[in-house]
Backbone as a printed PyTorch tensor [residue, N CA C, xyz], in Angstrom:
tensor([[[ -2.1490,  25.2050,  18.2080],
         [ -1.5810,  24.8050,  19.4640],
         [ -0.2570,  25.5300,  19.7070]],

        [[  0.8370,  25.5520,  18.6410],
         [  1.6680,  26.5020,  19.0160],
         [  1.5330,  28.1500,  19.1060]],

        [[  0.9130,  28.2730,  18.9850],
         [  0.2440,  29.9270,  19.2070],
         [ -0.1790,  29.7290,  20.5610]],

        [[ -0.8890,  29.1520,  21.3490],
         [ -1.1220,  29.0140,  22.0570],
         [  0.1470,  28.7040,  23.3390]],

        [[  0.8870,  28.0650,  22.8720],
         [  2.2390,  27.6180,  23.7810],
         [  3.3620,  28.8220,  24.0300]],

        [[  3.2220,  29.4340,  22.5490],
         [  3.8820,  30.6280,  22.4800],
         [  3.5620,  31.9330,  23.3050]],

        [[  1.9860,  31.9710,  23.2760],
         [  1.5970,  33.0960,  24.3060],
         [  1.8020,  33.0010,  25.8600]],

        [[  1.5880,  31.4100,  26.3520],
         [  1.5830,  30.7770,  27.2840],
         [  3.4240,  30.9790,  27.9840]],

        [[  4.2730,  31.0140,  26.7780],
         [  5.8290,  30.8680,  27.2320],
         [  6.1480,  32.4150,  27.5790]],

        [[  5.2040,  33.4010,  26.3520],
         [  5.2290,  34.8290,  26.9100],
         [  4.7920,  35.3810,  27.8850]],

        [[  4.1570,  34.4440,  28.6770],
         [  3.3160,  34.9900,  29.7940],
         [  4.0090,  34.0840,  30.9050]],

        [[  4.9780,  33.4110,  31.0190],
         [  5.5010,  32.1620,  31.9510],
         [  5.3950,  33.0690,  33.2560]],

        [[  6.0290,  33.9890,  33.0490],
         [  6.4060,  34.5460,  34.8920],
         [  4.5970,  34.9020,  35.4650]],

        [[  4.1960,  35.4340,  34.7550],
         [  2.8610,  35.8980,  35.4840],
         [  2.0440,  34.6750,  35.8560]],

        [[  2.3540,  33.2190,  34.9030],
         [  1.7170,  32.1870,  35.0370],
         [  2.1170,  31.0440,  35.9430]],

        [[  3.5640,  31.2680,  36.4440],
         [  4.0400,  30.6700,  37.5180],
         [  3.8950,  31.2340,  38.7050]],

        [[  4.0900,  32.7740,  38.5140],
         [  3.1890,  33.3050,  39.9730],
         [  1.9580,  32.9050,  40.6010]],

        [[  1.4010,  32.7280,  39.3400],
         [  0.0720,  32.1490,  39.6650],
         [ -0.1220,  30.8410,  39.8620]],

        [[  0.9130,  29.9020,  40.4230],
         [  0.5950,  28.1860,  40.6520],
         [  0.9920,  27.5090,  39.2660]],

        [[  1.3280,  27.9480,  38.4330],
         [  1.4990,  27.0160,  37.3240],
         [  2.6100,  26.4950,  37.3580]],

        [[  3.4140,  24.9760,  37.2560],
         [  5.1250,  24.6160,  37.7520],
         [  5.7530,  25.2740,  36.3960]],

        [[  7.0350,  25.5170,  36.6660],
         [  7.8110,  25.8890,  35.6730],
         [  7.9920,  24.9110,  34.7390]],

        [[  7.9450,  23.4760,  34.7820],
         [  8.3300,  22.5630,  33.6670],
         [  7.3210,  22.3270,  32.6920]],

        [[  5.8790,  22.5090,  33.2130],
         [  4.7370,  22.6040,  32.3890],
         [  4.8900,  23.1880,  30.9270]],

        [[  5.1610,  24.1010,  30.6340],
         [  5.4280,  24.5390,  29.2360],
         [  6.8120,  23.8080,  28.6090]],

        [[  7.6870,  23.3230,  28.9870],
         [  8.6230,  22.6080,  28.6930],
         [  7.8820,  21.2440,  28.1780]],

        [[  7.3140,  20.6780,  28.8700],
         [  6.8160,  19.0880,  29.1570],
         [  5.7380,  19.3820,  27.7240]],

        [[  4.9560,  20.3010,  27.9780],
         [  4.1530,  20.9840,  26.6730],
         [  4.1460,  20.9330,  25.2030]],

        [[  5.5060,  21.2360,  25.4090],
         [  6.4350,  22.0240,  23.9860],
         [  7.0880,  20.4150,  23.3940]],

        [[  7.5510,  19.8310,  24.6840],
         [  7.8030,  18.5290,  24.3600],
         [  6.9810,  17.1570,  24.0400]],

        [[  5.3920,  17.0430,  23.9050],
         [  4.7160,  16.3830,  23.8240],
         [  4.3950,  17.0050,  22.4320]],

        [[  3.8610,  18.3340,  22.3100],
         [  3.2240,  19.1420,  20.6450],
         [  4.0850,  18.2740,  20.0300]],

        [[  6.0080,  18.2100,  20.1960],
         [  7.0270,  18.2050,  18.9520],
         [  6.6260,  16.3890,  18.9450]],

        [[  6.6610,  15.5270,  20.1300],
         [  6.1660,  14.3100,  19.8350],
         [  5.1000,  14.2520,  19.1110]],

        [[  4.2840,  14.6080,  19.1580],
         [  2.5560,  14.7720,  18.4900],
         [  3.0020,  14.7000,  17.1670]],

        [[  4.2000,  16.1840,  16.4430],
         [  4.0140,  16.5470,  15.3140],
         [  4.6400,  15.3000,  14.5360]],

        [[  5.5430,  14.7810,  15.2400],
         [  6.4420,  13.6900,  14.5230],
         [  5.6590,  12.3500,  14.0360]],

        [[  4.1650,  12.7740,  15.0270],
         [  3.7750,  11.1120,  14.7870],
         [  3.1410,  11.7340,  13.7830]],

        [[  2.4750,  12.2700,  13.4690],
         [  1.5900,  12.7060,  12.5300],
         [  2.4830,  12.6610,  11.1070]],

        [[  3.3430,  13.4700,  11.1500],
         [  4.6660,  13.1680,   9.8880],
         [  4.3960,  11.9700,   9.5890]],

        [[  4.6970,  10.8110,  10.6210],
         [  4.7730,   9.7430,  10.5050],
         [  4.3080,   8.8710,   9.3490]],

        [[  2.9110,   9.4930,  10.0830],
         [  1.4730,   8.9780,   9.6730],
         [  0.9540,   9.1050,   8.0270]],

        [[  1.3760,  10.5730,   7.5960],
         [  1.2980,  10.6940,   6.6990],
         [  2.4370,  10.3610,   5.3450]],

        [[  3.8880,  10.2440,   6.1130],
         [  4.3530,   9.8670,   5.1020],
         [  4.1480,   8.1400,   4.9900]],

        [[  3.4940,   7.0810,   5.7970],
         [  3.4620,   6.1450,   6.0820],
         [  2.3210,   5.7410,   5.0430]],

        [[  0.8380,   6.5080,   4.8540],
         [ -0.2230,   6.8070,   3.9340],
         [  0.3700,   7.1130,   2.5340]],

        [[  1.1760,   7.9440,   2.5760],
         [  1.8790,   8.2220,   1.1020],
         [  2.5460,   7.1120,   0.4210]],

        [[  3.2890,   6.3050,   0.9700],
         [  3.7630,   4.7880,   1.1230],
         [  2.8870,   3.6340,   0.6080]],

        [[  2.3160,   4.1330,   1.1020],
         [  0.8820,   3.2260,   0.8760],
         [  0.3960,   3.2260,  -0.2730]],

        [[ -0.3980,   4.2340,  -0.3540],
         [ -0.7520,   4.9290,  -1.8130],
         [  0.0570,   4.6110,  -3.0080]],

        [[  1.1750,   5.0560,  -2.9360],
         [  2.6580,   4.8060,  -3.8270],
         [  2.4430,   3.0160,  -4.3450]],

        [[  2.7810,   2.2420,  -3.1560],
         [  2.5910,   0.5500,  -3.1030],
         [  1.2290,   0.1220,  -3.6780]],

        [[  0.1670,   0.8790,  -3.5180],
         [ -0.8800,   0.5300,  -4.0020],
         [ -0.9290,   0.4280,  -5.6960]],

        [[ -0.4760,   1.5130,  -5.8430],
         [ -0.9180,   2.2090,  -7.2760],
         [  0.6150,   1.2420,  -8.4040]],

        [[  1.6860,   0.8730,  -7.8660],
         [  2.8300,  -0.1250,  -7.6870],
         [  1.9230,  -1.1850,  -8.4920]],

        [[  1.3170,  -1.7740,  -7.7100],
         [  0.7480,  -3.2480,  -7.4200],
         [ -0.0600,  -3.5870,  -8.4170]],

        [[ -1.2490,  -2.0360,  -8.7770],
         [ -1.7680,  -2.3400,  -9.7490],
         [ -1.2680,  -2.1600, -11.0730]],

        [[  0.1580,  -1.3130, -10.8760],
         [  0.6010,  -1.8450, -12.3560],
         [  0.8640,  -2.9690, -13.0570]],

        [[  1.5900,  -3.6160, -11.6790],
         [  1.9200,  -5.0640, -11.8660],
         [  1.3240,  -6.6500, -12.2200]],

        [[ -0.1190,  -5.9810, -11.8640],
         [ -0.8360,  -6.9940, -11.4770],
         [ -1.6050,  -6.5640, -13.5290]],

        [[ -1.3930,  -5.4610, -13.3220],
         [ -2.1190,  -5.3430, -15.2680],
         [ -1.1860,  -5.6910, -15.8070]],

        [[  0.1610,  -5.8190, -15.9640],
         [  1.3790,  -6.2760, -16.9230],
         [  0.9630,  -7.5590, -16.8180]],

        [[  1.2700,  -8.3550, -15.5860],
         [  1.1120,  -9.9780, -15.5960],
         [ -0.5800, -10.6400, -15.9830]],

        [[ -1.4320,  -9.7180, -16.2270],
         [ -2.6180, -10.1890, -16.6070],
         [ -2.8420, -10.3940, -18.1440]],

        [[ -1.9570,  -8.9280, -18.5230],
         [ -1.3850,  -8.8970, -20.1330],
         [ -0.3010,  -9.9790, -21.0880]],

        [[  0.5910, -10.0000, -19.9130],
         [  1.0900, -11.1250, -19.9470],
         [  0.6660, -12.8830, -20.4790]],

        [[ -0.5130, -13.2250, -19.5060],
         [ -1.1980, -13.9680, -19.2220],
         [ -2.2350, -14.4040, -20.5160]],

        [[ -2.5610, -13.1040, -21.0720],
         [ -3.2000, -13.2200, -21.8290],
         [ -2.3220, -13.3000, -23.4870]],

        [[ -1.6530, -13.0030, -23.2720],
         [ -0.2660, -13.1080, -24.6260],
         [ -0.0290, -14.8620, -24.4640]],

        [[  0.4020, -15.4770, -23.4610],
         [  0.3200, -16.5740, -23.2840],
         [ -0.4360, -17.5170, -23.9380]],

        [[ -1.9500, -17.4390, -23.2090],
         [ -2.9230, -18.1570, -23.3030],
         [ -3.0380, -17.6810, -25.3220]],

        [[ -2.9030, -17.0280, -25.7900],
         [ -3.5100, -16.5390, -27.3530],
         [ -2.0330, -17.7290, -27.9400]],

        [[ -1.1010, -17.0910, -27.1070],
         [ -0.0220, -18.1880, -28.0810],
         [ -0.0110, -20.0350, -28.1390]],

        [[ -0.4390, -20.1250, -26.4220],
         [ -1.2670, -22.0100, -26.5270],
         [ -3.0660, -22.2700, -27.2290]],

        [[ -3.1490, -21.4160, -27.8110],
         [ -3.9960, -21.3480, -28.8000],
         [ -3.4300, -21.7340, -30.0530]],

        [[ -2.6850, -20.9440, -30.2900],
         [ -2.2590, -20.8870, -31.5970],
         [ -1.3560, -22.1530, -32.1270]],

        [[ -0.7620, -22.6190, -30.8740],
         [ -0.1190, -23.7180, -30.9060],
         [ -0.8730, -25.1610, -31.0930]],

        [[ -2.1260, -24.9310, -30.1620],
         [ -3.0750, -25.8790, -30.1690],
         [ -3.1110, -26.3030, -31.8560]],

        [[ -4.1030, -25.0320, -32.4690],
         [ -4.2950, -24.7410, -33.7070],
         [ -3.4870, -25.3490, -34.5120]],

        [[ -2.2130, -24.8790, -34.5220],
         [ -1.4130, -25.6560, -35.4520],
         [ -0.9810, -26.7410, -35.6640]],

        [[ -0.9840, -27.3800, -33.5940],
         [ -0.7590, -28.7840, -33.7860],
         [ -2.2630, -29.8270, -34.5990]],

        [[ -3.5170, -28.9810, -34.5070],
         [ -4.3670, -29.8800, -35.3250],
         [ -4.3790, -29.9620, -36.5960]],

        [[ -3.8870, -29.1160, -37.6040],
         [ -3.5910, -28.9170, -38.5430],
         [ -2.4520, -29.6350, -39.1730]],

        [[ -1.3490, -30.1110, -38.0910],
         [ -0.5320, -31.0830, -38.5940],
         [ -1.1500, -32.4720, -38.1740]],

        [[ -1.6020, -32.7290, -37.7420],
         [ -2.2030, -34.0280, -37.7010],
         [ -3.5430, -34.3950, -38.3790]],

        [[ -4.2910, -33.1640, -39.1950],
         [ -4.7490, -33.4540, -40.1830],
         [ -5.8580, -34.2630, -39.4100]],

        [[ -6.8240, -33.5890, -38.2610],
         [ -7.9040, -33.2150, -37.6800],
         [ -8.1760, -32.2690, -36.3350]],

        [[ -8.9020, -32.8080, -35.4870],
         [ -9.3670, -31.9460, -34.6100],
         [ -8.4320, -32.4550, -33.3160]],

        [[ -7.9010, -31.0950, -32.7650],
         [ -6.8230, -32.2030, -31.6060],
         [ -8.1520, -31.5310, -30.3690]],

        [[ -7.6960, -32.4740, -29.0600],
         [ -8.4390, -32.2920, -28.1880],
         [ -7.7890, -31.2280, -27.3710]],

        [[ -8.3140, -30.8430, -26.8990],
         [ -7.8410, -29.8190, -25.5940],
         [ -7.0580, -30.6460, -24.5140]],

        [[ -6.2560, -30.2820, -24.2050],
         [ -5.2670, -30.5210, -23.0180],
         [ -6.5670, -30.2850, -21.7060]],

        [[ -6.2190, -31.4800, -20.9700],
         [ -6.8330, -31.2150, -20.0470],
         [ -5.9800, -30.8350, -18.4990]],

        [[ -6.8940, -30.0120, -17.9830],
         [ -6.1960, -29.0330, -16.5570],
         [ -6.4600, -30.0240, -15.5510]],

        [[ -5.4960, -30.1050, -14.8530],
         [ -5.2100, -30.5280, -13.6740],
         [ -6.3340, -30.8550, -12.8570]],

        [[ -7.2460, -31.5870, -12.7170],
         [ -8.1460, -31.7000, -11.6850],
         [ -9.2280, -31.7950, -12.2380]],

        [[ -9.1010, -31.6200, -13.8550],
         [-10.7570, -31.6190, -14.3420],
         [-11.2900, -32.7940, -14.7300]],

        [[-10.0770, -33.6260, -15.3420],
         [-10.8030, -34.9560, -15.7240],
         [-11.6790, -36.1020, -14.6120]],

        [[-11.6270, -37.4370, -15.2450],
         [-12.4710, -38.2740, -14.1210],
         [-12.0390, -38.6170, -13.2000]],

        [[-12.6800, -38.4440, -11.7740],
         [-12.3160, -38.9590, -11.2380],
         [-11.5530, -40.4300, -10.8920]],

        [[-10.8380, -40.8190, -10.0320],
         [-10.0870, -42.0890,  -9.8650],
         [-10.9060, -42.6710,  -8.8700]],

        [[-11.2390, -43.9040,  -8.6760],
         [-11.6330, -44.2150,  -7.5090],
         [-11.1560, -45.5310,  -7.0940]]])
């Protein structure tokens, strides 16, 4: 497109002789440079993205690792608390699993 604008600005006088307004290649030149900016935009906006993406999944594997360091250590705790009480301890129960109330 700028090759095109460029030949178009080299040729202005023969092309305004011919009916074309003089601001046309101005107005032109000024829409391409809007065009190019959005596109910049666009792509550094995608790069952003990408970046945040690839971010997220680090984060989301640390706290899963995490998670799992956790859960091995209320194991182990479990474990030991049955061992001091000298049988089988029960599992802690989660929030919502036991019997219902009615």
């Amino acid at each position: 497109m700028r090759g095109l604008l460029k030949k178009a600005t080299e040729q202005k006088d023969l092309l305004v002789g011919r009916g074309m307004s003089e601001q046309l290649l101005d107005d032109l030149n000024a829409a391409l440079v809007q065009f190019e900016q959005t596109l910049e935009a666009t792509r550094a906006a995608l790069h952003d993205h990408v970046g945040a993406s690839s971010d997220m999944k680090e984060v989301v594997a640390e706290m899963v690792q995490q998670v799992r360091l956790l859960d091995g250590a209320g194991a182990l705790s479990v474990r030991r608390q049955c061992r001091a009480d000298g049988g089988v301890a029960q599992r802690p129960q989660r929030a919502g699993s036991g019997p219902v109330a009615r």
